[in-house]
PASE-172536 format. One line per 8 residues: number of its first residue (from 1); their letters; for each residue x, y, z of N, C-alpha, C, O, CB. Coordinates in nm, 4 decimals, always signed. Glycine has a CB too. Layout:
N
NUM> A> X/Y/Z/X/Y/Z/X/Y/Z/X/Y/Z/X/Y/Z  ...
END
This chain:
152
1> XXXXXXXX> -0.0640/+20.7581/+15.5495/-0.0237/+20.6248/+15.5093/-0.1491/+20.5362/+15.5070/-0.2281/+20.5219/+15.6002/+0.0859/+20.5672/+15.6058  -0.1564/+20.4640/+15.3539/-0.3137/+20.3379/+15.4245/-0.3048/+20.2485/+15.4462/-0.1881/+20.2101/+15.4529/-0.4287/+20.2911/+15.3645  -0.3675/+20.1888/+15.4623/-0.4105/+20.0608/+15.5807/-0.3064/+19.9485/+15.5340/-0.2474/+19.8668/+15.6046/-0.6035/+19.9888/+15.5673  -0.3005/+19.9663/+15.4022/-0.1504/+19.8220/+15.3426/-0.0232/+19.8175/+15.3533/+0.0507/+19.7191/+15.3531/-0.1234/+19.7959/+15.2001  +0.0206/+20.0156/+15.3701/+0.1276/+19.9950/+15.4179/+0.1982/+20.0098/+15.5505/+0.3158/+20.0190/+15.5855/+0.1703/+20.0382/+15.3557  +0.0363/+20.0081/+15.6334/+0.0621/+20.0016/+15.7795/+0.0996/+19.8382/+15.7873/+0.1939/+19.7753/+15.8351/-0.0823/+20.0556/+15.8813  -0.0184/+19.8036/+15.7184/+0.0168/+19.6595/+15.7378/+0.1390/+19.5955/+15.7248/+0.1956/+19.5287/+15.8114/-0.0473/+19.5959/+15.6665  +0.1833/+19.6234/+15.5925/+0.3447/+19.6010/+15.5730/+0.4440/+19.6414/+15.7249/+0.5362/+19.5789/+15.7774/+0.3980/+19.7206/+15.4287
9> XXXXXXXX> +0.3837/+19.7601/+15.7592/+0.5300/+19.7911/+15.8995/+0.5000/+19.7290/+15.9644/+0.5976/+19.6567/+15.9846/+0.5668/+19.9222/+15.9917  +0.3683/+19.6756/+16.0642/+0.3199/+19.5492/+16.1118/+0.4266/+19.4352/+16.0869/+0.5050/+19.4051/+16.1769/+0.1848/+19.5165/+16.0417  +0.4286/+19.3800/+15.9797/+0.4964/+19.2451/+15.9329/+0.6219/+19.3276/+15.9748/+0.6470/+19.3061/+16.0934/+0.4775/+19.1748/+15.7524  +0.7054/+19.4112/+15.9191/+0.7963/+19.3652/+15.8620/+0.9118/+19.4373/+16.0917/+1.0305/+19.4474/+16.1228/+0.8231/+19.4603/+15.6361  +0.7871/+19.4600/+16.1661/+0.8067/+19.4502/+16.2875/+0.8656/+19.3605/+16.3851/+0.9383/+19.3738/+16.4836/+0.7282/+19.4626/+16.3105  +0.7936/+19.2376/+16.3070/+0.8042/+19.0943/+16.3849/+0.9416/+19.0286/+16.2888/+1.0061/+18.9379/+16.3415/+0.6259/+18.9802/+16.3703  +0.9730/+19.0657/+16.1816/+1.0685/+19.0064/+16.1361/+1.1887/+19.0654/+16.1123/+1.2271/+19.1028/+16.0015/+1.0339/+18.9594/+16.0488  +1.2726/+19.0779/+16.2558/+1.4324/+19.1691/+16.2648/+1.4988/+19.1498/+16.1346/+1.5367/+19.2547/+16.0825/+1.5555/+19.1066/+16.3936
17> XXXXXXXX> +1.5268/+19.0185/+16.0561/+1.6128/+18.9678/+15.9913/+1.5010/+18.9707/+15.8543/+1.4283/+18.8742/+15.8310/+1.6804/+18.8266/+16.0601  +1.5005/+19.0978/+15.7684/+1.4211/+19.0733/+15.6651/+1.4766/+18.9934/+15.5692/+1.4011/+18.9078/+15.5231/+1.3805/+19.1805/+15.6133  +1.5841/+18.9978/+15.5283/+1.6546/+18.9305/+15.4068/+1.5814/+18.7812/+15.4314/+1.4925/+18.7288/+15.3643/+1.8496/+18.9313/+15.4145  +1.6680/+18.7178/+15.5829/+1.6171/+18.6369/+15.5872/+1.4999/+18.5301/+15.6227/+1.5144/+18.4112/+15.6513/+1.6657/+18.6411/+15.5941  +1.3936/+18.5967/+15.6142/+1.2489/+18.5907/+15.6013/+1.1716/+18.6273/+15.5006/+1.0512/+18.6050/+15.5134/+1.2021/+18.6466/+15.6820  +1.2131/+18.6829/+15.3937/+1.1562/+18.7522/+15.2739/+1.0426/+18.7087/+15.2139/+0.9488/+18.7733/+15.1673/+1.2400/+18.7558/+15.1780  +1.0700/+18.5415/+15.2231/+0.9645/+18.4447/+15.1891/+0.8604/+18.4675/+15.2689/+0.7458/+18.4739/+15.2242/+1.0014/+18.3076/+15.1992  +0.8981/+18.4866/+15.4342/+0.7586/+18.4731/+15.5186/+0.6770/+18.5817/+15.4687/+0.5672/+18.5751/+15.4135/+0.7729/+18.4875/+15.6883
25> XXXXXXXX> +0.7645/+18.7064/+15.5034/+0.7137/+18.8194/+15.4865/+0.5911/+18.8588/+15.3405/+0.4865/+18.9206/+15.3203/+0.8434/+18.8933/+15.4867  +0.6830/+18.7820/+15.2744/+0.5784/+18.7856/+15.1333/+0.4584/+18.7141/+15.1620/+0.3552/+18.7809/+15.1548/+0.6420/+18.7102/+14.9915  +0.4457/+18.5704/+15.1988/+0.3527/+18.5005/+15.2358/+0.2768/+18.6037/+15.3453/+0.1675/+18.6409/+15.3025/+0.4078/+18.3620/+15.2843  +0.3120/+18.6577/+15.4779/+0.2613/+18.7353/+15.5194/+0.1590/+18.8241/+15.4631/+0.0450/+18.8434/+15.5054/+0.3348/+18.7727/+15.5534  +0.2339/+18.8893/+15.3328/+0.1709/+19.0071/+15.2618/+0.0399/+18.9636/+15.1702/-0.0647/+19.0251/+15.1498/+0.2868/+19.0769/+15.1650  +0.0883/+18.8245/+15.1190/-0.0430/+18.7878/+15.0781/-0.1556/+18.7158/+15.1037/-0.2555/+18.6980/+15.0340/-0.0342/+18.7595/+15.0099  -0.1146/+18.6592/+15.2599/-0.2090/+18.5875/+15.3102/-0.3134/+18.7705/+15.3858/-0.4121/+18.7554/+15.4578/-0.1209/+18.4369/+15.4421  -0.2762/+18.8760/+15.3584/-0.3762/+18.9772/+15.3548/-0.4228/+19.0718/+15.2532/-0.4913/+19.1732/+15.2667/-0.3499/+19.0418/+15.4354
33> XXXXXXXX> -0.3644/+19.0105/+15.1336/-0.4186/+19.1096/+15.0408/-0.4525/+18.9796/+14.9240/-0.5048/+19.0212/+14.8206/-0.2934/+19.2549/+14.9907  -0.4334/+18.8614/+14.9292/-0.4703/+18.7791/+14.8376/-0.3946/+18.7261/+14.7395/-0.4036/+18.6279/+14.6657/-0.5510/+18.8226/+14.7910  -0.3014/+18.8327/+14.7593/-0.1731/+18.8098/+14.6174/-0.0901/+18.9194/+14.6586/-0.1161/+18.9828/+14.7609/-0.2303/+18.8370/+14.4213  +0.0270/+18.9505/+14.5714/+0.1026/+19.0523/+14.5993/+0.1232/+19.2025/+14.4900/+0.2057/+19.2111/+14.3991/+0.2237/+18.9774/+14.6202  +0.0796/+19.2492/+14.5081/-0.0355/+19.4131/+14.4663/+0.1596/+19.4669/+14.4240/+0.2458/+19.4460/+14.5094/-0.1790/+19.5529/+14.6878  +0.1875/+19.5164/+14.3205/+0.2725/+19.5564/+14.3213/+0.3013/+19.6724/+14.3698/+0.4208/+19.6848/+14.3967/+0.2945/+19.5404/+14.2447  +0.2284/+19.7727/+14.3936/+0.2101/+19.8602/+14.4627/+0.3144/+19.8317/+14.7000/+0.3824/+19.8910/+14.7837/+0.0108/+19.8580/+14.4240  +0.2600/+19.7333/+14.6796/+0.3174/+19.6518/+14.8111/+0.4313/+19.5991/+14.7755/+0.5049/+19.6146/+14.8730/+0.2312/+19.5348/+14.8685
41> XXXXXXXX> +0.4836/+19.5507/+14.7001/+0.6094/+19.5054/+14.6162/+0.7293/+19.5900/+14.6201/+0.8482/+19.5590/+14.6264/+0.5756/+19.4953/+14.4728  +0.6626/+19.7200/+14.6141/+0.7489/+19.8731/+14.6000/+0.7548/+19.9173/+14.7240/+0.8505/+19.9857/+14.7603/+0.6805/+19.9990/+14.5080  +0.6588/+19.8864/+14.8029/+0.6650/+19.9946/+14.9274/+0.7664/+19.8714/+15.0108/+0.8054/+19.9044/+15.1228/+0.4718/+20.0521/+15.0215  +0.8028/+19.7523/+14.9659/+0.8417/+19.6542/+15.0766/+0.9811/+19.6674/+15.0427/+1.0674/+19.6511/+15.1290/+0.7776/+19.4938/+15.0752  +1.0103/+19.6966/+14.9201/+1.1664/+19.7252/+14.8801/+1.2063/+19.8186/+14.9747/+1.2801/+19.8015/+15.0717/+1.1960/+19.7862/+14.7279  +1.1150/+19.9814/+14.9128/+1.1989/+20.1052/+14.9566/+1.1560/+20.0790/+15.1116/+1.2050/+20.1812/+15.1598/+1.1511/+20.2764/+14.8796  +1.0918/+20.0042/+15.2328/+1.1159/+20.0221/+15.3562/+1.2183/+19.8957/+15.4209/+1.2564/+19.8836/+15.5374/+0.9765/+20.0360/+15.4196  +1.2540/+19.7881/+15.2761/+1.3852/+19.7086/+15.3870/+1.4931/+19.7367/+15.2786/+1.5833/+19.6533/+15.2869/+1.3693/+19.4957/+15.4373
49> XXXXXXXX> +1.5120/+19.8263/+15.1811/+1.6137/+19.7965/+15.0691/+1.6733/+19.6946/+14.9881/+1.7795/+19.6723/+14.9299/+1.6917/+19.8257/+15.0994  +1.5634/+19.6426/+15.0079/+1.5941/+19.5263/+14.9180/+1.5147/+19.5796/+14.7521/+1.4107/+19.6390/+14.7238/+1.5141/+19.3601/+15.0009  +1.6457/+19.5118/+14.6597/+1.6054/+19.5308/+14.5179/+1.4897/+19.5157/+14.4898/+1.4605/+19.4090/+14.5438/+1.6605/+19.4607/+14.4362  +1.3588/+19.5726/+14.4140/+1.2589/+19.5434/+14.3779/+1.3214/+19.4308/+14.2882/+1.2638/+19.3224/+14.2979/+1.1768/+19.6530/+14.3298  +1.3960/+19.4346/+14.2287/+1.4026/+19.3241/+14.1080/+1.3940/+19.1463/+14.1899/+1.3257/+19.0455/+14.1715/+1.5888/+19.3547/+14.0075  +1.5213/+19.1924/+14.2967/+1.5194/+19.0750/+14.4069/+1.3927/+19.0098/+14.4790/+1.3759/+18.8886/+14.4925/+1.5943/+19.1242/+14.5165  +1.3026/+19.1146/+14.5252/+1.1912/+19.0597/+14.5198/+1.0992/+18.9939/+14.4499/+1.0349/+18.9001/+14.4969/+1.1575/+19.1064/+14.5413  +1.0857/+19.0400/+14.3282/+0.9891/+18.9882/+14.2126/+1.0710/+18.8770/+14.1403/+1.0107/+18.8127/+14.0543/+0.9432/+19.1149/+14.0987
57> XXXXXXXX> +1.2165/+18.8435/+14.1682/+1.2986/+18.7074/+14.1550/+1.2259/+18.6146/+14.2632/+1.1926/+18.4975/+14.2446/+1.4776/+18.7263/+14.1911  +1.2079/+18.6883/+14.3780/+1.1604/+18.5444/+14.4688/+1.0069/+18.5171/+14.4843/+0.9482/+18.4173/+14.5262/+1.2149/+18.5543/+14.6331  +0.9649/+18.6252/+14.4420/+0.7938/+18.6200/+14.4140/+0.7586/+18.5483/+14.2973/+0.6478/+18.4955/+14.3067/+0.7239/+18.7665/+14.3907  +0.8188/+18.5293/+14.1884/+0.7965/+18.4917/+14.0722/+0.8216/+18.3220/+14.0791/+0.7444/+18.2309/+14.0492/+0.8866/+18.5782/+13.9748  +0.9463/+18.3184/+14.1252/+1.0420/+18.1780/+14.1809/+0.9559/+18.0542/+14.2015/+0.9404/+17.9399/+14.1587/+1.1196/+18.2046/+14.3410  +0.8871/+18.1793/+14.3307/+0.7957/+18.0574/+14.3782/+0.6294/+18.0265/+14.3448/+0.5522/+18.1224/+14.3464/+0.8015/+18.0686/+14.5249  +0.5916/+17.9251/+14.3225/+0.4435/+17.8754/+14.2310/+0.3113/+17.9345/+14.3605/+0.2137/+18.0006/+14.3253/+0.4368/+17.6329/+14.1982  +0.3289/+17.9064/+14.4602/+0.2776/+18.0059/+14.5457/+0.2088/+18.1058/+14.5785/+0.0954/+18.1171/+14.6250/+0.3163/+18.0329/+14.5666
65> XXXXXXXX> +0.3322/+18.2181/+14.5341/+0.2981/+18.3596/+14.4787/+0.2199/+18.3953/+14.3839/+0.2227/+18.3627/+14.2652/+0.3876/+18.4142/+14.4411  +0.1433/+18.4697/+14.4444/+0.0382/+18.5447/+14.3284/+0.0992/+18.7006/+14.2583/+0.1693/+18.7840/+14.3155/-0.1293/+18.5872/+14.4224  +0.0620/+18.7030/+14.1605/+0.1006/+18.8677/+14.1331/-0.0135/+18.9272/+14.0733/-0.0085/+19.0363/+14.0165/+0.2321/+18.8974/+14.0269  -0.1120/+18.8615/+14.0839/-0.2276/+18.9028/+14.0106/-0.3668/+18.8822/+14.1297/-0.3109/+18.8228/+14.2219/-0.2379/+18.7977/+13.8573  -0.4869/+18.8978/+14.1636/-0.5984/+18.8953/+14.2297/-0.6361/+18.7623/+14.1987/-0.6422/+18.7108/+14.0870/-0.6930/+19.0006/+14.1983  -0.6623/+18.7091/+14.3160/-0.7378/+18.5632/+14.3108/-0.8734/+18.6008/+14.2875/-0.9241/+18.6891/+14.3567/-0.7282/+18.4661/+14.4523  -0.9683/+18.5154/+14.1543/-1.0700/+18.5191/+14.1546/-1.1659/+18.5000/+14.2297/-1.1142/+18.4571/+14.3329/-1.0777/+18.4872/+14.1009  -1.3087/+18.5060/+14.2483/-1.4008/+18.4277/+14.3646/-1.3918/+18.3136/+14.3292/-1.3822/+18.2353/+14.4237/-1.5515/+18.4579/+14.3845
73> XXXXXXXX> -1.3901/+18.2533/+14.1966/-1.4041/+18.0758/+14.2254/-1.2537/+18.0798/+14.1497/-1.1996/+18.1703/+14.0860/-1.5710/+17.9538/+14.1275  -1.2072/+17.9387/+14.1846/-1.1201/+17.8736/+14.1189/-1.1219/+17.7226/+14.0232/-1.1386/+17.6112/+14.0731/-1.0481/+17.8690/+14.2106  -1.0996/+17.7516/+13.8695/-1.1229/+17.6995/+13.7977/-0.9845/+17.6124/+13.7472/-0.8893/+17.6705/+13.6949/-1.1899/+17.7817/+13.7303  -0.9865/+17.4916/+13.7661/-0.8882/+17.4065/+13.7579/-0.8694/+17.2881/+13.7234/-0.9248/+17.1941/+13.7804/-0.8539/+17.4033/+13.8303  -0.7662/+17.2715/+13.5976/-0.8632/+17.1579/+13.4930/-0.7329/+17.0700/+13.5123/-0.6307/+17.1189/+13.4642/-0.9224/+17.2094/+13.2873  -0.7197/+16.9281/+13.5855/-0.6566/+16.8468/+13.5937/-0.5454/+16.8012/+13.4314/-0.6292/+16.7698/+13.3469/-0.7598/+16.7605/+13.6501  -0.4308/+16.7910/+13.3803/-0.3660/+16.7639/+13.3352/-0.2673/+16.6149/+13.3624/-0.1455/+16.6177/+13.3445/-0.3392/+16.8653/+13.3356  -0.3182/+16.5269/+13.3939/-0.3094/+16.4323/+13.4510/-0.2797/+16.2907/+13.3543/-0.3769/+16.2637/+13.2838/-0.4208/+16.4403/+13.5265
81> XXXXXXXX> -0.1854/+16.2147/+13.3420/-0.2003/+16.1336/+13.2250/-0.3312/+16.0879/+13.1851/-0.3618/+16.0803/+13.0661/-0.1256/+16.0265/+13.2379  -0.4200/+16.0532/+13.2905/-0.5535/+15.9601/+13.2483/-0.6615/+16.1081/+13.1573/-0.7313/+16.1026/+13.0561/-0.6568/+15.8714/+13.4471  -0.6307/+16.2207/+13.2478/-0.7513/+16.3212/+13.2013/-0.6845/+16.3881/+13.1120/-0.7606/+16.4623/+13.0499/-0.8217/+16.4230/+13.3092  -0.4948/+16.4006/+13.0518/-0.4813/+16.3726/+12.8918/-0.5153/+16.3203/+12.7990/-0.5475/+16.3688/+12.6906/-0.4217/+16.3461/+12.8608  -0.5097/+16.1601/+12.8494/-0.5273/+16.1168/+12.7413/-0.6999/+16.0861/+12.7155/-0.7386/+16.0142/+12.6234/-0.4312/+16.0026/+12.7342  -0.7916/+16.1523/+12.8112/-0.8877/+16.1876/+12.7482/-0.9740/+16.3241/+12.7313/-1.0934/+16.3494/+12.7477/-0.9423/+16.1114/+12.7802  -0.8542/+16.4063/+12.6886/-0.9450/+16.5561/+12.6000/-0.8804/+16.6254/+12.6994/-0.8847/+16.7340/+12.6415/-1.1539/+16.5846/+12.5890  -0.8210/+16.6513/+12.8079/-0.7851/+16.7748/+12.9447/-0.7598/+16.8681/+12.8663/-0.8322/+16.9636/+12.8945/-0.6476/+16.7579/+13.0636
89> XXXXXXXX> -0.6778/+16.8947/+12.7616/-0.6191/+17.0194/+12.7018/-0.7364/+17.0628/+12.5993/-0.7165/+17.1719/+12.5460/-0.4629/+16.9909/+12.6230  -0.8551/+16.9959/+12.5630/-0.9584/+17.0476/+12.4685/-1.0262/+17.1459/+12.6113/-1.0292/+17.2681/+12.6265/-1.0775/+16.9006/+12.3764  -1.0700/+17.0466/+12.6910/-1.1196/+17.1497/+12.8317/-1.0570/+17.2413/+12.8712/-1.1247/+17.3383/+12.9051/-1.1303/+17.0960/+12.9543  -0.9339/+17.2509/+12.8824/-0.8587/+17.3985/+12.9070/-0.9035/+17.4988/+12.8003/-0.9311/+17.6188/+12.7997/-0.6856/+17.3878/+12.8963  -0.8994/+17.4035/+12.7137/-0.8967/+17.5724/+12.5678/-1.0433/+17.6159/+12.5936/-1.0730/+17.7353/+12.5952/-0.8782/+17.5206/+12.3261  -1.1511/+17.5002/+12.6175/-1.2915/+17.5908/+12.6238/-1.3207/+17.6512/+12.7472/-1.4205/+17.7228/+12.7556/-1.4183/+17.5098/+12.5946  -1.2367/+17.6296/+12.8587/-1.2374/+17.7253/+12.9570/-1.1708/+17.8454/+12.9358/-1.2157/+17.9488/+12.9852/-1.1932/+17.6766/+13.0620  -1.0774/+17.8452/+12.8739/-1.0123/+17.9819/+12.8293/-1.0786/+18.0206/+12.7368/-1.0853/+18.1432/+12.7276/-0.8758/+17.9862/+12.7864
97> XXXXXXXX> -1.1432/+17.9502/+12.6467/-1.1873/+18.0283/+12.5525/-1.3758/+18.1163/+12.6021/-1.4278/+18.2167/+12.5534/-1.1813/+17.9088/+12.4090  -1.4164/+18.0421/+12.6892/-1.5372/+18.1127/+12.7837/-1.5299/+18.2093/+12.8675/-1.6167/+18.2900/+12.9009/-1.5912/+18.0375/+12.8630  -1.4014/+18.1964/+12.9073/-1.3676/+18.3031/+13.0370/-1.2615/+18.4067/+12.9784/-1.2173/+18.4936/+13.0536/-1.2910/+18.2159/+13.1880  -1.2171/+18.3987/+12.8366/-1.1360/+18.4894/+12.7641/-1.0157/+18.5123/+12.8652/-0.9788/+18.6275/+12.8880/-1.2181/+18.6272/+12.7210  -0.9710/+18.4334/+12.9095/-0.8506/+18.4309/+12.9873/-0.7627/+18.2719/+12.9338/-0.8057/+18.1784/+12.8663/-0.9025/+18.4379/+13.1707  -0.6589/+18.2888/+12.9824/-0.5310/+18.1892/+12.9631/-0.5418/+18.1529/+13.1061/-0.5943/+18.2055/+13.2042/-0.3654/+18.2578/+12.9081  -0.4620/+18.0258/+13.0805/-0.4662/+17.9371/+13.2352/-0.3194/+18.0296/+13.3166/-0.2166/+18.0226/+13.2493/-0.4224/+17.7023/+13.2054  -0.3094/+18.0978/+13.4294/-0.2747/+18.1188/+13.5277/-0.3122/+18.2912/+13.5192/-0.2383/+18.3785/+13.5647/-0.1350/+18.0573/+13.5487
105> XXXXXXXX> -0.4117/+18.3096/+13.4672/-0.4662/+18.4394/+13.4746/-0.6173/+18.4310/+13.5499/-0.6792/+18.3258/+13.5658/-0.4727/+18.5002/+13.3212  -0.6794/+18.6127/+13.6079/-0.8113/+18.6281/+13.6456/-0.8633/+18.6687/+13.5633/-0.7984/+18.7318/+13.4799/-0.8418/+18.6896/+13.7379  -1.0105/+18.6514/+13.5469/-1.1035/+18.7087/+13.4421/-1.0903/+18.8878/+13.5225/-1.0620/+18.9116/+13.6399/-1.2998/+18.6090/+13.4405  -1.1150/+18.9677/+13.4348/-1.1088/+19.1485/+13.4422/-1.2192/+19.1425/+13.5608/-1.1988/+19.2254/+13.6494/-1.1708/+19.2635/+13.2662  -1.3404/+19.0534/+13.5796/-1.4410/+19.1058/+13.6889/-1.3781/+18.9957/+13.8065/-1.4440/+18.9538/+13.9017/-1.6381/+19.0861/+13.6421  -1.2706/+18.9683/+13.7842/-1.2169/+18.8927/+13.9067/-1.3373/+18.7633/+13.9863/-1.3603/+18.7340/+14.1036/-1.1785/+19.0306/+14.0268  -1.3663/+18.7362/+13.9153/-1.4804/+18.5771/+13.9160/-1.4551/+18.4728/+13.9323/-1.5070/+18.3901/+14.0073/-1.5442/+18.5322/+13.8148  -1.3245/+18.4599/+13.8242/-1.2803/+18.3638/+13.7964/-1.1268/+18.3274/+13.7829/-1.0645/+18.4121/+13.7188/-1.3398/+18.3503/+13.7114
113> XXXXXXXX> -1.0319/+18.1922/+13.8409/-0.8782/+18.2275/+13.8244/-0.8572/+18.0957/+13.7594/-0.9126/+18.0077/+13.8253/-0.7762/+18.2626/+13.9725  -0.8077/+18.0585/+13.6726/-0.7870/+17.9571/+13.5935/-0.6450/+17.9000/+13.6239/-0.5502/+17.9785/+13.6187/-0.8078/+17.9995/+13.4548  -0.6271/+17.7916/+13.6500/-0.5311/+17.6859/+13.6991/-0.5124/+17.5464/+13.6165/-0.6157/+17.4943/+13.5747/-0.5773/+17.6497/+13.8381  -0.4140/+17.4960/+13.5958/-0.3787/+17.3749/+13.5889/-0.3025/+17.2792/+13.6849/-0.2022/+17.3315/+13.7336/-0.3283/+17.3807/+13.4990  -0.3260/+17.1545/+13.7224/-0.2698/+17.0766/+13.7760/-0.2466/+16.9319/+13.7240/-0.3374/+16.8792/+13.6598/-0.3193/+17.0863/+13.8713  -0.1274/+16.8617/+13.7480/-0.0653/+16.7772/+13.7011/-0.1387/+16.6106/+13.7302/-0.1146/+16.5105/+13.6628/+0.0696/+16.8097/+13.7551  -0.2314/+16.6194/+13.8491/-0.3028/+16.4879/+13.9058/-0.3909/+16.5069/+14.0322/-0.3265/+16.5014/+14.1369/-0.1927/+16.3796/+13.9450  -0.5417/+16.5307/+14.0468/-0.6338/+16.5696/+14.0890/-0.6446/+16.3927/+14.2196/-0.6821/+16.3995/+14.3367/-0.7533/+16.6200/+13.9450
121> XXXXXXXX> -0.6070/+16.2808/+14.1591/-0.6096/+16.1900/+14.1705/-0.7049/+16.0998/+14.2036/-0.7125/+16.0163/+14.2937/-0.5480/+16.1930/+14.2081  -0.8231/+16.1525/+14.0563/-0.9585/+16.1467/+14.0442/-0.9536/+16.0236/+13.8866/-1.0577/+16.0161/+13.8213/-1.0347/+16.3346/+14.0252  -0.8670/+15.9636/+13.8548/-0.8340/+15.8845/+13.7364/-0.9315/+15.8949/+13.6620/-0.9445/+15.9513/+13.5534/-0.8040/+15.7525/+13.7523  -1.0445/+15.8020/+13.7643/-1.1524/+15.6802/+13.6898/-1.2623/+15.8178/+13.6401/-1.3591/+15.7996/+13.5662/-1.2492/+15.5202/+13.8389  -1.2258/+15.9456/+13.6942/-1.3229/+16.0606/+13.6673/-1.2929/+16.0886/+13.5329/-1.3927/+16.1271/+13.4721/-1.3085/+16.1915/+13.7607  -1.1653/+16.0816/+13.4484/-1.1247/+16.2202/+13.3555/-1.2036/+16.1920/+13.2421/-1.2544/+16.0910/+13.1933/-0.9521/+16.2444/+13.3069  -1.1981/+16.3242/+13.2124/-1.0818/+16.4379/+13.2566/-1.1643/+16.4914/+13.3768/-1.2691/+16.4428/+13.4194/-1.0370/+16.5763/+13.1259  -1.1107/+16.5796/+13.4149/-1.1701/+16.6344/+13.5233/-1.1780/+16.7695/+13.5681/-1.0632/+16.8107/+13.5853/-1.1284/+16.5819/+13.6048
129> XXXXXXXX> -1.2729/+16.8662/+13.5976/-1.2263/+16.9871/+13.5923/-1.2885/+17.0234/+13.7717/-1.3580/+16.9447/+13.8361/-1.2936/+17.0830/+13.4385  -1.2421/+17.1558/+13.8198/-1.2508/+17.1379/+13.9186/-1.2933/+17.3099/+13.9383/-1.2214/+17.4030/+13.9021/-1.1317/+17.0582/+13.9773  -1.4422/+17.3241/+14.0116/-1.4466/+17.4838/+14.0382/-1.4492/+17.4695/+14.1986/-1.4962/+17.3817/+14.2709/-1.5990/+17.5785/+13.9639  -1.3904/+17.5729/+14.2227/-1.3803/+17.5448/+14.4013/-1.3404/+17.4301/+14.4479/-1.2476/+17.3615/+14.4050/-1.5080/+17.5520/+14.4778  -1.4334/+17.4016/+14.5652/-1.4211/+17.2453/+14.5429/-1.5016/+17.1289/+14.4924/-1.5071/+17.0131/+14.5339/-1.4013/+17.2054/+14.6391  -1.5566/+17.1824/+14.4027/-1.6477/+17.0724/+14.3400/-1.5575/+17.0102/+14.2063/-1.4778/+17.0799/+14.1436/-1.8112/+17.1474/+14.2858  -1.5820/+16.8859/+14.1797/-1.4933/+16.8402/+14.0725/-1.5989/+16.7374/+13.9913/-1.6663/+16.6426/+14.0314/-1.3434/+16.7618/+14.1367  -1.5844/+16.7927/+13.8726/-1.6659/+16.7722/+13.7649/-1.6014/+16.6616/+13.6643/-1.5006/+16.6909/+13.6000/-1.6898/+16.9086/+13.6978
137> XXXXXXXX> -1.6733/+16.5109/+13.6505/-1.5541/+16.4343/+13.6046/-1.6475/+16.4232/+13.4866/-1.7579/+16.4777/+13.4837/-1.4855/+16.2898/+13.6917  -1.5850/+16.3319/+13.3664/-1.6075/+16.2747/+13.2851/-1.6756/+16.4079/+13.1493/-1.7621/+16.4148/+13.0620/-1.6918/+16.1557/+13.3525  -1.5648/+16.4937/+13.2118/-1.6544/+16.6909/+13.1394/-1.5477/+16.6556/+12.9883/-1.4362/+16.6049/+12.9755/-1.5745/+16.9460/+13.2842  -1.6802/+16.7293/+12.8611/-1.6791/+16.7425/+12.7855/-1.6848/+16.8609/+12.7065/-1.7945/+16.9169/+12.7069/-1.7215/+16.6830/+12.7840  -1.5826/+16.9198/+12.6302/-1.5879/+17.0694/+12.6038/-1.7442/+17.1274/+12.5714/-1.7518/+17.2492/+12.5876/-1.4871/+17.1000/+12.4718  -1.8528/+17.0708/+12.5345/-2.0139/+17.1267/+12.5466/-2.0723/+17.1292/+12.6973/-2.1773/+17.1844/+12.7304/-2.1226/+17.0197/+12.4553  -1.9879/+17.0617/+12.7787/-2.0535/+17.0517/+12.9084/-1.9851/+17.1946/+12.9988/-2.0460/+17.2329/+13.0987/-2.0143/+16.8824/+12.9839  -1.8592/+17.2652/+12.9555/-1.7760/+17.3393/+13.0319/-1.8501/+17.4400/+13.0716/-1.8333/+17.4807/+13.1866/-1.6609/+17.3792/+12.9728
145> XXXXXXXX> -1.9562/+17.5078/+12.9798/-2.0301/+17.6478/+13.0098/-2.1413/+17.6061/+13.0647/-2.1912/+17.6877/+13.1423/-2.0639/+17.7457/+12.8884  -2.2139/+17.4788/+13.0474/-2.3253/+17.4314/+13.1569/-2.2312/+17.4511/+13.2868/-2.2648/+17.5338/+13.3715/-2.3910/+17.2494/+13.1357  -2.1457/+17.3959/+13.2979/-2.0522/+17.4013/+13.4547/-2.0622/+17.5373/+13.5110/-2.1332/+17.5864/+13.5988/-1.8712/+17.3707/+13.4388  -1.9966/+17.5698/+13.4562/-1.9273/+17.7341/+13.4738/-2.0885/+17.8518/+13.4996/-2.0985/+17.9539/+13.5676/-1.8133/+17.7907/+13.2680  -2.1543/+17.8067/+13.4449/-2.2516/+17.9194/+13.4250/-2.3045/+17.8479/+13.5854/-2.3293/+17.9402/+13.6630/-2.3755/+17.9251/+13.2517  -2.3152/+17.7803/+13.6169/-2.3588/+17.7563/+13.7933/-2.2913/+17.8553/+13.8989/-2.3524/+17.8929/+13.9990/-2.3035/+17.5928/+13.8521  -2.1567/+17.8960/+13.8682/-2.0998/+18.0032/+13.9584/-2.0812/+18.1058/+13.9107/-1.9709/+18.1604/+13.9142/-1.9938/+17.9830/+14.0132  -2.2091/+18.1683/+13.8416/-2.1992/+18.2816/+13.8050/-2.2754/+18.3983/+13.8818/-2.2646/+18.5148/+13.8433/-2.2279/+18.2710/+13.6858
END
């Protein structure tokens, strides 16, 4: 057995009542693997019987849950009325279009995880884009790959 699905019997040790913990347990699972590996998805069904489908209903459900590998940086471009209404969605497309990914996906060398959020609550900045925690205001789709190429 390896080390993830020891880990899994670990968790799922401390929690008598799986049904009703499912949430922790998941959070559990990915506060050690980063996200939830479907591979772990399967082994967590067939050891509490719960539906795989049921699971990936409450994994999916919640905004939370990962089902994919968190990148090393996180790239996250405010959607915010003020950083709408100046260009936010031109900056998304040239971040997707640099990192050949869509916003809630990882780049293939896992570098990079692309995000949107609704209000950074950076106004007087926008638009605003955000790697890690650095937040880049007043960014212009020619400025996105000067950005980006710093955490490379």
């Amino acid at each position: 057995m390896d080390q993830t699905m020891e880990s899994i019997d670990q968790i799922l040790e401390r929690f008598k009542d799986v049904r009703g913990n499912l949430i922790a347990i998941l959070h559990e699972i990915q506060s050690r693997e980063s996200y939830l590996p479907e591979a772990s998805l399967r082994y967590l069904a067939r050891q509490t019987g719960i539906p795989l489908t049921q699971i990936y209903a409450i994994a999916t459900f919640y905004h939370f849950f990962r089902l994919v590998p968190k990148g090393r940086h996180q790239v996250t471009v405010c959607l915010g009325t003020a950083c709408h209404v100046k260009g936010a969605t031109r900056i998304l497309g040239e971040v997707e279009k640099r990192l050949e990914v869509v916003e809630g996906e990882t780049t293939k060398d896992r570098r990079y995880s692309v995000s949107t959020v609704r209000c950074v609550g950076a106004c007087s900045f926008a638009p605003v884009l955000i790697v890690d925690k650095d937040t880049h205001g007043g960014v212009m789709p020619p400025k996105v790959s000067e950005i980006l190429v710093k955490y490379e």
